[in-house]
Every structure is written in C-alpha cells, then in structure tokens.
VOPAGU-2260 file (C-alpha; in pm, 1 decimal, decimal comma):
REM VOPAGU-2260
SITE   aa  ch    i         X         Y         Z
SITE  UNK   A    0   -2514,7   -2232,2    2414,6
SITE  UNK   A    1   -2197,8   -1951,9    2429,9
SITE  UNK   A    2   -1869,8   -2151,0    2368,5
SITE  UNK   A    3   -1577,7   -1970,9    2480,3
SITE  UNK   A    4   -1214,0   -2025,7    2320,2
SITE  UNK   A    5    -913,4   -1865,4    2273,6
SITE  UNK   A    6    -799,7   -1760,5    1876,9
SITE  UNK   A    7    -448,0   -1806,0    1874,9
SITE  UNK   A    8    -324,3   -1583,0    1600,9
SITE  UNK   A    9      11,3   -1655,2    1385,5
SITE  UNK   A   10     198,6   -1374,7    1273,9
SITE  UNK   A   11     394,4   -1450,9     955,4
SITE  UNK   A   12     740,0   -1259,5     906,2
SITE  UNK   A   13     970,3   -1171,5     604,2
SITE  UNK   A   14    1373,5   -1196,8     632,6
SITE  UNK   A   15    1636,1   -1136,3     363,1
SITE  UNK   A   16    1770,6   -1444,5     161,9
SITE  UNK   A   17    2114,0   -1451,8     133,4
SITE  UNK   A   18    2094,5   -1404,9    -211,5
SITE  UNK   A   19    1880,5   -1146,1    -265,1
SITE  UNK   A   20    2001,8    -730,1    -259,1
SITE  UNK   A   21    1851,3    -416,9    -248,8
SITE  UNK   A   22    1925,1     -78,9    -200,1
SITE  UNK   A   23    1733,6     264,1    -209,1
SITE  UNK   A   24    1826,6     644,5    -166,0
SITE  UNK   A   25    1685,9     996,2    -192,0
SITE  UNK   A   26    1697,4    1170,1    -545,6
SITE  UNK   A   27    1593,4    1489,4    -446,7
SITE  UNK   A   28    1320,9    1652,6    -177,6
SITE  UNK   A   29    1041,7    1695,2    -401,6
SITE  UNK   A   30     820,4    2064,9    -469,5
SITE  UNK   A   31     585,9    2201,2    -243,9
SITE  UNK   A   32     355,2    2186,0    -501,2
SITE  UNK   A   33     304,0    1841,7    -480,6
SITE  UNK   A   34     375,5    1775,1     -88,7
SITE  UNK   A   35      56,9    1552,9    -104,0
SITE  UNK   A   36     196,3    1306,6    -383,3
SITE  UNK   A   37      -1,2     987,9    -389,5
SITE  UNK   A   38      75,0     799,8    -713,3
SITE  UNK   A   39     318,7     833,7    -964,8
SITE  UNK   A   40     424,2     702,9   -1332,0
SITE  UNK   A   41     668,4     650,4   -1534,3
SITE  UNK   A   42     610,5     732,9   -1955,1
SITE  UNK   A   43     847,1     739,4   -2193,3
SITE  UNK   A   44    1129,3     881,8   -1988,8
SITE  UNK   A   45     953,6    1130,0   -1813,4
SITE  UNK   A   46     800,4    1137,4   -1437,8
SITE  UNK   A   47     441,2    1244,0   -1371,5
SITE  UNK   A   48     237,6    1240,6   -1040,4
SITE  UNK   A   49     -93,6    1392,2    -861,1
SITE  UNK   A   50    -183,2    1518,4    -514,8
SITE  UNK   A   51    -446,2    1358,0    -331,1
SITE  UNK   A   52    -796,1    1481,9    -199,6
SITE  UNK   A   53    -958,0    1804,6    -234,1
SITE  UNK   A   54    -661,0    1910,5    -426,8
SITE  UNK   A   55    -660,2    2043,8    -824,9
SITE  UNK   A   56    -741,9    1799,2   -1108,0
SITE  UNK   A   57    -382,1    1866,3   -1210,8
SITE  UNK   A   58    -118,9    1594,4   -1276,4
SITE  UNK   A   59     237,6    1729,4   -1278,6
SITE  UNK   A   60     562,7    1610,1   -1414,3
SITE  UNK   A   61     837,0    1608,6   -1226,0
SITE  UNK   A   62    1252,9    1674,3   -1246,1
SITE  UNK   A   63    1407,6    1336,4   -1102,9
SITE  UNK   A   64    1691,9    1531,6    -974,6
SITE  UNK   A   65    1662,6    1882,6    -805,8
SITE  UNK   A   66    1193,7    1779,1    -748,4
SITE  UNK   A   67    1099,8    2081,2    -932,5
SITE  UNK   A   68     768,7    2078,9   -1163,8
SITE  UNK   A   69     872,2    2088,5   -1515,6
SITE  UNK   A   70     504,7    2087,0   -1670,4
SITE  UNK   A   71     121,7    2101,5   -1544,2
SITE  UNK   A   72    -176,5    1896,1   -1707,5
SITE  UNK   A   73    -562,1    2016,5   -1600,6
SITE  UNK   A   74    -796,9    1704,6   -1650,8
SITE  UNK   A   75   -1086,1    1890,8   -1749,4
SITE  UNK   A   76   -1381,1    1740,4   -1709,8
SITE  UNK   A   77   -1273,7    1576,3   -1373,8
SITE  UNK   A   78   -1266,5    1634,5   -1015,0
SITE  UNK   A   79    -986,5    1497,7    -757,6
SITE  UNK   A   80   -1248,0    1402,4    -481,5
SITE  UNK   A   81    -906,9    1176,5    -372,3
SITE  UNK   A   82    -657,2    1061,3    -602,8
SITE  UNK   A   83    -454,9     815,5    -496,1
SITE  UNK   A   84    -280,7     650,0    -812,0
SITE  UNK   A   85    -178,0     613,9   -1161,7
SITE  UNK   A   86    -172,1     362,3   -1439,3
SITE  UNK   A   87    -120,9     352,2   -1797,6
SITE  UNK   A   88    -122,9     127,8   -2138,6
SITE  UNK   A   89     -12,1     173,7   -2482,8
SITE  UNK   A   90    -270,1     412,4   -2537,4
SITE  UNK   A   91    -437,6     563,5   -2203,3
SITE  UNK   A   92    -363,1     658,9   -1875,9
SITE  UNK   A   93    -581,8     605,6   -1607,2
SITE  UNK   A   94    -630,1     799,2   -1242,6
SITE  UNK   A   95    -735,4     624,9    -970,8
SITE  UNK   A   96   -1049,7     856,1    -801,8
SITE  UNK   A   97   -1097,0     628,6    -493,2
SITE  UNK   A   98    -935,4     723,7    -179,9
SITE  UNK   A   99   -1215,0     577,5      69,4
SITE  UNK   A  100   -1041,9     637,5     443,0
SITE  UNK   A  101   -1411,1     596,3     569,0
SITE  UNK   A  102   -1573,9     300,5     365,3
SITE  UNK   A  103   -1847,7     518,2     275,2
SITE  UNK   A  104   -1806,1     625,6     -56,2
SITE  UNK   A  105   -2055,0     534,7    -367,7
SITE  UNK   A  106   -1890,2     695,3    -648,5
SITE  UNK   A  107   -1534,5     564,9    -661,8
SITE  UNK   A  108   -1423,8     571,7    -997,4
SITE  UNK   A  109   -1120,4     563,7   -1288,9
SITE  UNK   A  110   -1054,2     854,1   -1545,8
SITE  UNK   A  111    -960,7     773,1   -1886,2
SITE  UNK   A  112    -756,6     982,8   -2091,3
SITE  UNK   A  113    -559,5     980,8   -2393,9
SITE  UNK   A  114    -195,5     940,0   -2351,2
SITE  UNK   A  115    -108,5    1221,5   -2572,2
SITE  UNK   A  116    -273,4    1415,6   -2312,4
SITE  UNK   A  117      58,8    1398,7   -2099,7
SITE  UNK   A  118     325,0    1331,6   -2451,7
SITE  UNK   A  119     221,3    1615,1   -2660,0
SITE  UNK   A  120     -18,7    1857,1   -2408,7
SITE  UNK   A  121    -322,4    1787,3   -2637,9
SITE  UNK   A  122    -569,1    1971,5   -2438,6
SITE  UNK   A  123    -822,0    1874,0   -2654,5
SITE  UNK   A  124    -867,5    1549,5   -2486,6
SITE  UNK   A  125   -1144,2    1482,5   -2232,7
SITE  UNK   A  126   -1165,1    1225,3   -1973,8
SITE  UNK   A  127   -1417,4     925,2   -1994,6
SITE  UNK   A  128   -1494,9     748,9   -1646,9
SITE  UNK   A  129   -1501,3     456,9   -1519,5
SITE  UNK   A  130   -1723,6     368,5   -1214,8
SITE  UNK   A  131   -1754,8     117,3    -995,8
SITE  UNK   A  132   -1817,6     -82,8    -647,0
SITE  UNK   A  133   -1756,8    -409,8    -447,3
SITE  UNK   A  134   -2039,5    -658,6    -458,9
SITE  UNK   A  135   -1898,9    -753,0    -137,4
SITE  UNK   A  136   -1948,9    -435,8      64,8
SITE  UNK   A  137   -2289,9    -401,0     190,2
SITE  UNK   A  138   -2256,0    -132,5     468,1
SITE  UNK   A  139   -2137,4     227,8     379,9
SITE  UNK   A  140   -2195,8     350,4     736,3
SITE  UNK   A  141   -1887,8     590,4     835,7
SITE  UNK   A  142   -1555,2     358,5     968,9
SITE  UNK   A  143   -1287,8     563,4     970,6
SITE  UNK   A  144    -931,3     403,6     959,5
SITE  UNK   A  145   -1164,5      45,7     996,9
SITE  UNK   A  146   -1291,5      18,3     667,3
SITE  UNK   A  147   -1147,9    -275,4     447,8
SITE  UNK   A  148   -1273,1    -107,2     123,5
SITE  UNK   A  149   -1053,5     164,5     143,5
SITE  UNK   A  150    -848,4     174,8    -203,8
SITE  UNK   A  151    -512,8     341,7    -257,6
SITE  UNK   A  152    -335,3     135,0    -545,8
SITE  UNK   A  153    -437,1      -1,7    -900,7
SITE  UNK   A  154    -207,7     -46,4   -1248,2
SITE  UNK   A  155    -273,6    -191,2   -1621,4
SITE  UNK   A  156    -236,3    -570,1   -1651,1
SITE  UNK   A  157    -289,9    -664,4   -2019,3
SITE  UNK   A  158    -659,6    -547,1   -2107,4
SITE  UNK   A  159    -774,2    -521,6   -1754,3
SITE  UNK   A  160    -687,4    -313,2   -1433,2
SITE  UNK   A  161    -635,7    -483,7   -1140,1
SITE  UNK   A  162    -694,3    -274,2    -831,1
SITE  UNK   A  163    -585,0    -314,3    -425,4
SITE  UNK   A  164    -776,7    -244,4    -132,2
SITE  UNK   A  165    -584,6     -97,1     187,9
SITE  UNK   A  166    -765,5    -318,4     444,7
SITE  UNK   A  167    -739,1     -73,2     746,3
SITE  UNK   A  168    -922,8    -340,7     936,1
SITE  UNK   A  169    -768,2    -627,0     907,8
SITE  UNK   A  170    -426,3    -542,4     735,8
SITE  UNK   A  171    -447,3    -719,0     441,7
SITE  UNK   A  172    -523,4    -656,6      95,3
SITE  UNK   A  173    -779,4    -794,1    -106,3
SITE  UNK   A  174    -764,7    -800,2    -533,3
SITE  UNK   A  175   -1052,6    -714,6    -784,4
SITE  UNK   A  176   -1021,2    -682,3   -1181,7
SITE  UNK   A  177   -1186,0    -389,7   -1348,0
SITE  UNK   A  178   -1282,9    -351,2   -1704,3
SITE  UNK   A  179   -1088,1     -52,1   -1874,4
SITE  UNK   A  180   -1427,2      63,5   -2042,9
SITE  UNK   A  181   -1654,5     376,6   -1970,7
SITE  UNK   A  182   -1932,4     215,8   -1787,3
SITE  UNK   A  183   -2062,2      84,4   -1380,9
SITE  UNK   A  184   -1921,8    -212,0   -1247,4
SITE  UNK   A  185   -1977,6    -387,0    -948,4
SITE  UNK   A  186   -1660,7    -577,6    -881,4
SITE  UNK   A  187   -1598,6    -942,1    -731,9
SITE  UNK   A  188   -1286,1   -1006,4    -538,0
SITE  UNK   A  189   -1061,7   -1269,6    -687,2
SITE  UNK   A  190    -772,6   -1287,4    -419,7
SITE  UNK   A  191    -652,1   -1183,6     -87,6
SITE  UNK   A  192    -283,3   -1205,8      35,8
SITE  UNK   A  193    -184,7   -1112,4     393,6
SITE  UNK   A  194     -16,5    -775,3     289,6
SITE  UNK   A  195      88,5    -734,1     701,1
SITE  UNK   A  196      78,8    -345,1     605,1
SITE  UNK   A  197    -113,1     -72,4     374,0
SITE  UNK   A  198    -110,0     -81,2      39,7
SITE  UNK   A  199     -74,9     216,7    -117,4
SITE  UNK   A  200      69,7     175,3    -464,5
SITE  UNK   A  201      92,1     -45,4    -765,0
SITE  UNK   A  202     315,8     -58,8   -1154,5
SITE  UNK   A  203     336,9    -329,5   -1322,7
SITE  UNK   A  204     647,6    -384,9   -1554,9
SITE  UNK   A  205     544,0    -623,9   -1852,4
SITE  UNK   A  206     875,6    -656,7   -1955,9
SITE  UNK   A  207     935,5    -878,3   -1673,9
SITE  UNK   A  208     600,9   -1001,8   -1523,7
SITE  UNK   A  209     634,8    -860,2   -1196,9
SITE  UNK   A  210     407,5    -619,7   -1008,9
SITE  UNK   A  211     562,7    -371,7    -755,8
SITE  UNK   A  212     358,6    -274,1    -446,0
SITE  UNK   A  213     467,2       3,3    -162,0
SITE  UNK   A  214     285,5      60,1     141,0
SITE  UNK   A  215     352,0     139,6     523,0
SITE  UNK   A  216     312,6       1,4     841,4
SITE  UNK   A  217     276,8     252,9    1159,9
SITE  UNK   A  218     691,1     208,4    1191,4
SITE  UNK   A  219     822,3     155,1     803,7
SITE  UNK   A  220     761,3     151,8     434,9
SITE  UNK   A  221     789,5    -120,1     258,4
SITE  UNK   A  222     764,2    -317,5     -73,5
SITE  UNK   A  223     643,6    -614,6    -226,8
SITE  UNK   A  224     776,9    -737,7    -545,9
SITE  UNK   A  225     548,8   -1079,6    -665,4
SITE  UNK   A  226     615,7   -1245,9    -994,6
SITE  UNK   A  227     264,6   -1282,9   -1211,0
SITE  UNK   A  228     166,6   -1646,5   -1236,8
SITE  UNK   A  229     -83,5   -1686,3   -1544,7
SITE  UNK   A  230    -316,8   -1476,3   -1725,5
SITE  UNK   A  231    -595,1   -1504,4   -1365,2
SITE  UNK   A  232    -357,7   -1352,1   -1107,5
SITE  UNK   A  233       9,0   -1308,6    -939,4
SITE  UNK   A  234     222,8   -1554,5    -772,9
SITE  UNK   A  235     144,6   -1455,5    -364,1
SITE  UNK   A  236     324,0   -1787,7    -226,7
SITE  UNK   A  237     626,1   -1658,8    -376,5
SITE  UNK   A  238     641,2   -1282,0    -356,0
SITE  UNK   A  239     900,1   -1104,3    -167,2
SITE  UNK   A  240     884,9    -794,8      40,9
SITE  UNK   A  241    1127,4    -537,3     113,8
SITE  UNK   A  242    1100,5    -367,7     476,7
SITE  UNK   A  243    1231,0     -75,7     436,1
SITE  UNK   A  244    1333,9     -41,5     785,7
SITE  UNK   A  245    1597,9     290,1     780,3
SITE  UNK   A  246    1296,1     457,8     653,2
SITE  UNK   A  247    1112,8     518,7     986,9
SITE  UNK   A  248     793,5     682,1     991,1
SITE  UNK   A  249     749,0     780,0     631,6
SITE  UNK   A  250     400,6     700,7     462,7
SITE  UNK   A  251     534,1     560,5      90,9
SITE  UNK   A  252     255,4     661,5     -93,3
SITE  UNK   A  253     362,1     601,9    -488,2
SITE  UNK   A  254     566,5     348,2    -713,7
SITE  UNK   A  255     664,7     305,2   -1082,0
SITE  UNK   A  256     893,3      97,0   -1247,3
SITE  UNK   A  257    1144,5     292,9   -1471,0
SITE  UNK   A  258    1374,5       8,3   -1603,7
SITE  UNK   A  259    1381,3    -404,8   -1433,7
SITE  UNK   A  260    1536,1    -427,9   -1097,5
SITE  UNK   A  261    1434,0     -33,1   -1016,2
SITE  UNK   A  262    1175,0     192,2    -946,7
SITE  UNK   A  263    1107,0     503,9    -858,9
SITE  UNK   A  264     918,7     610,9    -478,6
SITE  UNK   A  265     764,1     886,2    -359,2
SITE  UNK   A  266     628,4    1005,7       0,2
SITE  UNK   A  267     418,0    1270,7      93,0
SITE  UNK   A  268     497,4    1529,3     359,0
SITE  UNK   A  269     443,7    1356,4     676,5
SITE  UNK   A  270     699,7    1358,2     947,8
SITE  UNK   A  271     964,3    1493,8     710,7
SITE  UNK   A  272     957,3    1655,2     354,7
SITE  UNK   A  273     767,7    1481,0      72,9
SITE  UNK   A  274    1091,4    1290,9    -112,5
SITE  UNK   A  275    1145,8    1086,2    -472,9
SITE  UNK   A  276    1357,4     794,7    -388,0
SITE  UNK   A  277    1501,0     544,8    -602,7
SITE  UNK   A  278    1486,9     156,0    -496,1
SITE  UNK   A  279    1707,4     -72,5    -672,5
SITE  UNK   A  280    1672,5    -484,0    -641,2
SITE  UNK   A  281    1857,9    -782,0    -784,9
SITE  UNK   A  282    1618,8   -1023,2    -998,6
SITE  UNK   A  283    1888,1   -1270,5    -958,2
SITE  UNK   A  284    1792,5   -1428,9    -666,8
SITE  UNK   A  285    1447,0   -1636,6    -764,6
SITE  UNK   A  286    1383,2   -1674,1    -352,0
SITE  UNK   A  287    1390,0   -1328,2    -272,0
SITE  UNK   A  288    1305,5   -1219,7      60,0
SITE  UNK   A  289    1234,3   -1608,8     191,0
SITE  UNK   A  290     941,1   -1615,0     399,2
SITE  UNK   A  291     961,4   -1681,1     743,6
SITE  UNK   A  292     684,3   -1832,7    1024,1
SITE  UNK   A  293     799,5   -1736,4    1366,3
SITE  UNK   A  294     529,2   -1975,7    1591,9
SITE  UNK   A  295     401,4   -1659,0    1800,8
SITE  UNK   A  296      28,7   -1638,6    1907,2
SITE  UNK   A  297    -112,8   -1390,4    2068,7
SITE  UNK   A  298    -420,7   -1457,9    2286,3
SITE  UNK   A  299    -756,2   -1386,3    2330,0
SITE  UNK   A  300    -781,2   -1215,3    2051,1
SITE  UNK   A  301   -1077,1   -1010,2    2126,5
SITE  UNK   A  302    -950,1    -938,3    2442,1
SITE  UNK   A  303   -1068,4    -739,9    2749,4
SITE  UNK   A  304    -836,6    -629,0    3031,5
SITE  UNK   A  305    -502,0    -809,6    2897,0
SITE  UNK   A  306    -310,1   -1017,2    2640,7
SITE  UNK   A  307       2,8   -1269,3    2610,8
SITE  UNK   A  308     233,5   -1279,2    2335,5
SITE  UNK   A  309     430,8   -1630,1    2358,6
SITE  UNK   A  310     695,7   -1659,4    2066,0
SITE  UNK   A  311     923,6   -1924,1    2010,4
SITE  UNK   A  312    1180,9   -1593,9    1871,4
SITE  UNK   A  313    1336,9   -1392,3    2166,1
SITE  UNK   A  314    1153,2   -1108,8    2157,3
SITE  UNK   A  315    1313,9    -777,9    2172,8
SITE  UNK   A  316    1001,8    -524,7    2190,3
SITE  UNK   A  317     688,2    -422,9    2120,8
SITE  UNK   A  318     495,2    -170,1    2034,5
SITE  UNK   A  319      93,4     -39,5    2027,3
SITE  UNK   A  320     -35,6     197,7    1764,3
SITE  UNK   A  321    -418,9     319,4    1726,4
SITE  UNK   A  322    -517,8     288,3    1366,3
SITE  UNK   A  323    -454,8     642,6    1263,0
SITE  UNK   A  324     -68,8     556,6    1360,0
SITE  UNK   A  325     -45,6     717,8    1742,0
SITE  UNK   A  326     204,8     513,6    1927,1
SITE  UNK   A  327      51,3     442,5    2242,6
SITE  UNK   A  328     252,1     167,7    2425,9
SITE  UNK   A  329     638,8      95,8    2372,1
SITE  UNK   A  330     829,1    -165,9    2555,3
SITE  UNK   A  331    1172,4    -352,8    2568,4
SITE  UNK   A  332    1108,6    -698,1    2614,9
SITE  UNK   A  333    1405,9    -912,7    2597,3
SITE  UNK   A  334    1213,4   -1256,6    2659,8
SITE  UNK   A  335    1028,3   -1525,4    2509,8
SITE  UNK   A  336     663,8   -1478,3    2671,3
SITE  UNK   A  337     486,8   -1129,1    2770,9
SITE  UNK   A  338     202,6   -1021,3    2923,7
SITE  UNK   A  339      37,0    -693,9    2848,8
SITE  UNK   A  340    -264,3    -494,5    3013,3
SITE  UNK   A  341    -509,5    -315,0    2756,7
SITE  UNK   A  342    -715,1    -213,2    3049,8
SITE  UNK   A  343    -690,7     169,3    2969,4
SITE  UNK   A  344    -762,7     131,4    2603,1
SITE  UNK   A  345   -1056,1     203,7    2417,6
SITE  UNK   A  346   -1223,3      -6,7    2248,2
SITE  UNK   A  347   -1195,3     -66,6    1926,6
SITE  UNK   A  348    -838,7    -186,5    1639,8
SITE  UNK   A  349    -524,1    -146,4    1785,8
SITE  UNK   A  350    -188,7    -264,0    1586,7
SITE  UNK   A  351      71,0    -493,7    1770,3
SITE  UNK   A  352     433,4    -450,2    1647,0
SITE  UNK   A  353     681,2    -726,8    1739,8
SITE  UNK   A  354    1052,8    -665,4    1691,8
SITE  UNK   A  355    1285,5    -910,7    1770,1
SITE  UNK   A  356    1603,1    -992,3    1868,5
SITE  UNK   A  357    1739,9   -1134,9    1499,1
SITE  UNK   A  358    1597,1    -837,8    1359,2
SITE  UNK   A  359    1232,0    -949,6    1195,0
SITE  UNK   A  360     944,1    -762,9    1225,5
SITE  UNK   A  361     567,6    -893,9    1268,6
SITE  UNK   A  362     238,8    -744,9    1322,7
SITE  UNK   A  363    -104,4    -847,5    1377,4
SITE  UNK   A  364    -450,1    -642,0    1449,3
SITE  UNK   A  365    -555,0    -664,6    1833,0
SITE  UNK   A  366    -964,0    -635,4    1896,9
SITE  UNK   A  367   -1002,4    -464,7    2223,5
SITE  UNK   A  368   -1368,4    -510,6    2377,7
C-alpha cells in the first residue's frame, strides 16, 4: 500500500541576544599567491595557510597586515590532491588532505609533521599519514555538490582530531574522531548538529574550551562558536552562531583563534579578492546568539510542480539557489503565507532562503522530483 503525506519541515533560526557583541573587519587583501586559501593557523605568533586542490604541497606564512608571503614550507613527501585545513598540538601539525566535492574519494587522509617544520624550517622532517574513511558511506558513485561526505574542516582536541563533514545534501554537519597516529581508520560518526550552512573550518582554543567553526551559506558567511561539554563532544544545544550578514557572497573558507574572544578569517577569491579578516566576540554573554524557532513549514517536501511556505514571521523574501550557489528565483514577499511554482526546475537539491521582516534568516533543502 503507497501512503501519501505531507513532511512539514521546521526551519530553525539564530538572532542576536542582547547581550552578546561582535564585530569583524578586513586586515589586509591577501597575495595572489594564495588566492585559493582554504585553512589557516595560528603558531606562536605567526600566521600560516595552504591553497586548496591541485595546487603545490606548499604551506605559506603570511603578513597580518599588508597579505604578503613572508616564508614558504614544501611538504615533501606529500601531495595537495585538496587541502582544505589545518590543525596543530604541542608537537605536530596536521593538514587536512580531504576535500571530497563529489563523495567519491577513497584516499582521504591527514599529514603529520613536526612542528619545527614551520618554527625553525627543519627541512629534514618528513610527513607521516594518516588515512581514513566513514563506515557509514557505502556508495562512492560521483554526487557532485550532493554528497554528505564531503570534508572541509578538522582541528586538535586533546589526543584526538575531531573532523566536520560539509553535508552538501542535507546542510548539516556530521562529527567523527580520528586517531592522530600513522595508520587506516574507518571512522564512526558520533554527532550531528543542524549546521543550516557549510562548514568549512575548525580551531579549537584550549585555553577556553570553545571550538570556532566558519562556513557559508549561498548569501553569507558565518560562524559558530560552541562551548565543549566533556571529554566525548561539544555543547550543540548551546552554541551560538554569528551570520555574518554585511559579508554577502564571500565563501569563508579558514579560521584560527589567535587570543579568546578573536580570530583570524580568511576567504578565497570568489566574487571579490581573497581577504584576512579579523572577528572579534564578547565571551561575556553565556547566551550568545539565543536560538530562535520561527514555526514555518514548508510543504511537500519532495515536491513536484509547486510549494507553500506558511510562517508565523512576516516574511520579507525569498530566495532559490542550485547547489553550486546560482541564484535562480528571487522574490519580495511581504506576507505571512506563499506559494511558489518549481515547475521549470530540474530535478534534483535546491536551497530555500527565507529573509524576514525582523531581520532573521532561515534555510532549508527543497527535493524537487
């Protein structure tokens, strides 16, 4: 027997507390030489970073005021198939080898190098690796901008890394803990939180337990700051995001914690010049951004020919973006309740952006059939 139904879908939204601050600006437009940064990190005082894939095993520092390169460090003994991040402990760095835009790579893996390979230039020291898989991905068949095992983000917690999918599928981002010896591993997910956005980037400052994400959306960066709960994970109920709204259309692809309350963010040339941007945010406030739920549903969700998006929020527009970020519908709304015609779409993921009237943002994956 086929049972039809309708899945009403909640979108959950993030507003400022009135207690909590922020505020972030461009340092500097950063070289052309590393136009394609994708992770950074912070170590003792100085500024490093990578490009991403099919570029040079190279990581470069970097000035933090005029974005020049003040010094170049080969990783011999590696290949950038697609860097995407950088971590470190009291001993090694680590660079994340696992850009996965299709879902269909089996080699993802971690170098492991000595940290005086960046302090002192020792050029002596060679990479060990690190790979590894998901226990939970059984297809590698090709989905571009689909796949949910995509991975852009990862940093040092304790004696473990913890790394971050970008779900391109579903929007979300799923957590798995990876050893920090040379070996294969075949990972098991531990958590999920509903990221609303890509992840792209992870630090972790000890100092004060908290973890630091970026990531975009197909209209604005943003950032996550969640406080770590016990030795088995972070505190997701509680963590706070920053929508970095002013910042329209720029893909945030690094972070790294220089000092509590700031970090350091870079984007790669997109729709304007790759930057270095500094984000500053009060720890004061233990709310943070408060979360919000706005009762909106948007149904059927698969749909065919059309959908309606009823909110209890005035809603001010919306938009419709393809999952490689083409804006393909835009409409002022100014109303409660909408109806909108996906007849001419392809199937396929589409993502629905909701402004409204106050000022919130939502978004939620649409299935067209």
């Amino acid at each position: 027997m086929k049972i039809n139904f309708i899945l009403l879908l909640s979108i959950f939204f993030w507003g400022k507390s009135s207690g909590q601050s922020y505020n972030i600006e461009t340092k500097t437009n950063l070289s052309d030489t590393v136009s394609e940064t994708s992770g950074l990190l912070f170590l003792k005082g100085r500024l490093f970073t990578h490009n991403d894939s099919g570029n040079e095993s190279i990581i470069y520092e970097i000035d933090t005021t005029i974005g020049c390169i003040l010094g170049l460090f080969p990783i011999y003994g590696s290949s950038n198939i697609d860097w995407e991040d950088l971590t470190h402990d009291d001993s090694f760095v680590y660079i994340g080898d696992f850009g996965n835009n299709n879902g269909t790579r089996k080699d993802l893996c971690i170098y492991k190098i000595g940290i005086n390979r960046l302090l002192i230039n020792d050029t002596n020291l060679k990479p060990e690796k690190i790979n590894f898989s998901f226990i939970n991905q059984t297809s590698f068949s090709s989905q571009p901008y689909t796949t949910n095992f995509d991975v852009e983000a990862f940093t040092s917690v304790g004696n473990q890394l913890v790394v971050f999918t970008k779900n391109w599928g579903n929007n979300r981002c799923d957590i798995y803990v990876c050893p920090k010896t040379p070996g294969i591993f075949n990972l098991t997910k531990l958590d999920s939180f509903n990221s609303q956005g890509m992840i792209t980037g992870a630090d972790y400052s000890a100092k004060d337990s908290l973890l630091a994400l970026c990531g975009y959306t197909f209209d604005h960066p943003f950032v996550y700051v969640v406080k770590k709960k016990n030795q088995s994970g972070f505190d997701w109920q509680s963590a706070y995001k920053i929508d970095l709204v002013p910042q329209k259309q720029i893909q945030v692809e690094g972070i790294a914690f220089d000092k509590p309350g700031s970090c350091f963010v870079s984007n790669e040339k997109f729709s304007s010049s790759a930057k270095l941007q500094k984000l500053n945010f009060s720890l004061k406030s233990k709310t943070g951004l408060a979360q919000i739920l706005n009762s909106t549903c948007v149904f059927p969700n698969p749909c065919l020919n059309q959908i309606t998006i009823k909110s209890e929020g005035m809603i001010k527009s919306i938009l419709i973006y393809s999952t490689i970020g083409q804006l393909l519908f835009e409409s002022e709304i100014s109303d409660f309740e909408r109806e909108l015609s996906v007849e001419n779409f392809q199937k396929g993921i589409y993502h629905l952006h909701i402004l409204y009237e106050d000022g919130k943002h939502g978004y939620v994956n649409i299935v067209k059939n």
